[in-house]
C-alpha positions in Angstrom: -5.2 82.8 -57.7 -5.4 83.5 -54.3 -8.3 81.8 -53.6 -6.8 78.8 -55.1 -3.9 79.4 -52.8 -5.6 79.8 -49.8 -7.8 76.7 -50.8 -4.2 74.9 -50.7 -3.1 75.9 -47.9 -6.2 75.1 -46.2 -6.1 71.9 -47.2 -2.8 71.1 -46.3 -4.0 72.8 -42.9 -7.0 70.2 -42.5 -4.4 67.3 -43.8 -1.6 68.1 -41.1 -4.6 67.9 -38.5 -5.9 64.8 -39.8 -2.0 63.4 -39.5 -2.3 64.5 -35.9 -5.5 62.8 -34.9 -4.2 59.6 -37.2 -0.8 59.7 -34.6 -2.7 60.2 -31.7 -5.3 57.6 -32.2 -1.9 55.1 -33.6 -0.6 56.1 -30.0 -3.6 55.5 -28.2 -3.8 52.6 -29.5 -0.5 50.9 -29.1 -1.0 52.0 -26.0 -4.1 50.0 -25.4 -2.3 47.0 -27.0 0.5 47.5 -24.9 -1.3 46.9 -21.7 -3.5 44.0 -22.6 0.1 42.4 -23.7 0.8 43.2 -20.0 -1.8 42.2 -18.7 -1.7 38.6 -20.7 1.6 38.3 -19.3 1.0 38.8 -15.8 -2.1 36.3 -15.9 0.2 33.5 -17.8 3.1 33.9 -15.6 0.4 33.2 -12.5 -1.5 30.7 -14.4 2.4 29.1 -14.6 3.2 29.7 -11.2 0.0 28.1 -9.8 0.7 24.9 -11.9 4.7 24.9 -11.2 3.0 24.6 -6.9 0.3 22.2 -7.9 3.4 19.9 -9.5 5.7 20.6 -6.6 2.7 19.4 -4.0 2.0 16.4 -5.7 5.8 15.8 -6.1 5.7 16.0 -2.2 2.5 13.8 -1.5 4.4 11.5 -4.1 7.6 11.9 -1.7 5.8 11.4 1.5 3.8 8.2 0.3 7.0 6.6 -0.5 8.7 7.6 2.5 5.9 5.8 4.6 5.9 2.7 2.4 9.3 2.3 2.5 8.8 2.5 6.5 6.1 0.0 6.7 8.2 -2.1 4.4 11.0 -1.8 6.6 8.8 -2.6 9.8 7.4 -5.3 8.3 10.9 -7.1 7.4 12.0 -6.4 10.8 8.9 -7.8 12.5 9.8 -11.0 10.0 13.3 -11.0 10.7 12.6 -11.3 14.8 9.9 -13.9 14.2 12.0 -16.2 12.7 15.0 -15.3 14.7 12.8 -16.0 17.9 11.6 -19.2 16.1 15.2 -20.5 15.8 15.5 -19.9 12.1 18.2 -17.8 10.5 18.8 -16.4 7.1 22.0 -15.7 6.0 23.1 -15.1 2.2 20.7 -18.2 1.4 21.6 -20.4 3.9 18.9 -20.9 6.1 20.2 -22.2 9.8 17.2 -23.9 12.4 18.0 -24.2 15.8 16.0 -26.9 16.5 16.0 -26.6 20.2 14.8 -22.4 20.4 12.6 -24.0 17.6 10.9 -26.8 20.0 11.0 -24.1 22.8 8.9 -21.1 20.8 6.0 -23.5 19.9 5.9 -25.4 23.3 5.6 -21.9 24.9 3.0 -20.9 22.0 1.2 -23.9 22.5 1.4 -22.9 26.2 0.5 -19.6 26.1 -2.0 -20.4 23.8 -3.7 -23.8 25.7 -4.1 -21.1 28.8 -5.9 -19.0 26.8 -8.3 -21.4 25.5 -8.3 -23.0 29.5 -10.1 -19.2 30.5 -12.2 -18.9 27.7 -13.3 -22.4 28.3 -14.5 -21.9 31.5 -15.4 -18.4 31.7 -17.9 -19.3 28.9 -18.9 -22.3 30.8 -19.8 -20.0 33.7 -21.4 -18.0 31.1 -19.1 -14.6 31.5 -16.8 -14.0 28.5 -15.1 -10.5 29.2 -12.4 -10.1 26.2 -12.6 -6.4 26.0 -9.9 -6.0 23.6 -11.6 -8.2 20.8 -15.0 -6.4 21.4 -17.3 -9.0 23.2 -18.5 -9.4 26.4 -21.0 -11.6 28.1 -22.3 -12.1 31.1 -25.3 -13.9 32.2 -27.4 -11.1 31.7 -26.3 -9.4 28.5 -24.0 -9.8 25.8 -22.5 -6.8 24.3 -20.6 -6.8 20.9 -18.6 -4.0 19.8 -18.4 -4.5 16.0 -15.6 -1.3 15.5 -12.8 -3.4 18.3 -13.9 -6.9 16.7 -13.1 -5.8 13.1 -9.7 -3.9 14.5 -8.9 -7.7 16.2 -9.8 -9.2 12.8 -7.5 -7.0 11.2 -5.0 -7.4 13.5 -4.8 -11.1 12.9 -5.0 -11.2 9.3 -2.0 -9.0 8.7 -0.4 -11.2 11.7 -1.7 -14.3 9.1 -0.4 -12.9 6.5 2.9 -12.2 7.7 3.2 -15.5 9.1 2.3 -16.7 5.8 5.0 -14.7 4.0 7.2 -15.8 5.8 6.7 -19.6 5.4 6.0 -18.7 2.1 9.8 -17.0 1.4 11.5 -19.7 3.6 9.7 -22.7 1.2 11.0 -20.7 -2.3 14.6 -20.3 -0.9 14.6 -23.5 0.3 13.3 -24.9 -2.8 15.9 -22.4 -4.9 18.8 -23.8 -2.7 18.3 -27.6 -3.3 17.4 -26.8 -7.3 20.6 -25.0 -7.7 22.5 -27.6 -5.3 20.8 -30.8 -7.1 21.9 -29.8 -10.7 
């Protein structure tokens, strides 16, 4: 009997140790699962914060590219709106008013300003020396020098200068043409 008892109780012995190695290792390991969590959580909540800056900067650039459109937009109607005031022409709630005589006088001094410009040309080149720094080209008897970066920046100059001059005819002719529809029916 008393080997039978003290084979029970050394069994219960070697089961409470077991139990304790069971709890420790349960331990350990929610500890283990504990951090990982942690560190999950720290590496979403960067991977979140990175993105939330990467929307905000675009969000910005977004901003700032509409902010300058709405400048050159701006510019652009301004630059039309003194054209056509210089030219005599005003818009005014559809009503378009020409002062035919500051009309007259902005294309005779164009045509001026212009004709003089053509005069120099003219006979610098008949002399054989074109100096037009600004457009990229000079000649001289000798030489003739073409800077191809100032003549394309003159070329663009006068296509947007085109264009706006274009757009502008272009709106005058469709409110024109919306005024005497509406008027005529």
């Amino acid at each position: 009997m008393r080997y039978i008892l003290f084979t029970f109780f050394f069994l219960f012995f070697l089961n409470g140790c077991q139990d304790k190695e069971q709890n420790e290792q349960a331990a350990h390991d929610a500890k283990i699962v504990q951090e990982v969590r942690k560190e999950l959580l720290l590496e979403f909540e960067a991977k979140e914060k990175a993105l939330k800056e990467k929307e905000e900067a675009l969000a910005q650039k977004a901003k700032a590219s509409i902010l300058a459109e709405e400048k050159v937009q701006t510019s652009q109607n301004e630059t039309n709106t003194s054209k056509l005031s210089q030219m005599g022409i005003a818009v005014d709630n559809g009503v378009i008013t020409i002062d035919t005589n500051q009309t007259k006088d902005y294309f005779k001094t164009l045509t001026k300003h212009m004709s003089d410009k053509i005069k120099k040309m003219k006979e610098d080149f008949e002399k054989g020396i074109v100096e037009a720094k600004d457009t990229g080209i000079e000649i001289s008897q000798e030489h003739i020098n073409i800077d191809l970066n100032k003549t394309k920046a003159l070329m663009d100059e006068w296509n947007t200068k085109i264009k706006i001059f274009i757009e502008e005819f272009d709106t005058l002719a469709k409110e024109i043409e919306t005024n005497t529809t509406t008027k005529g029916n």
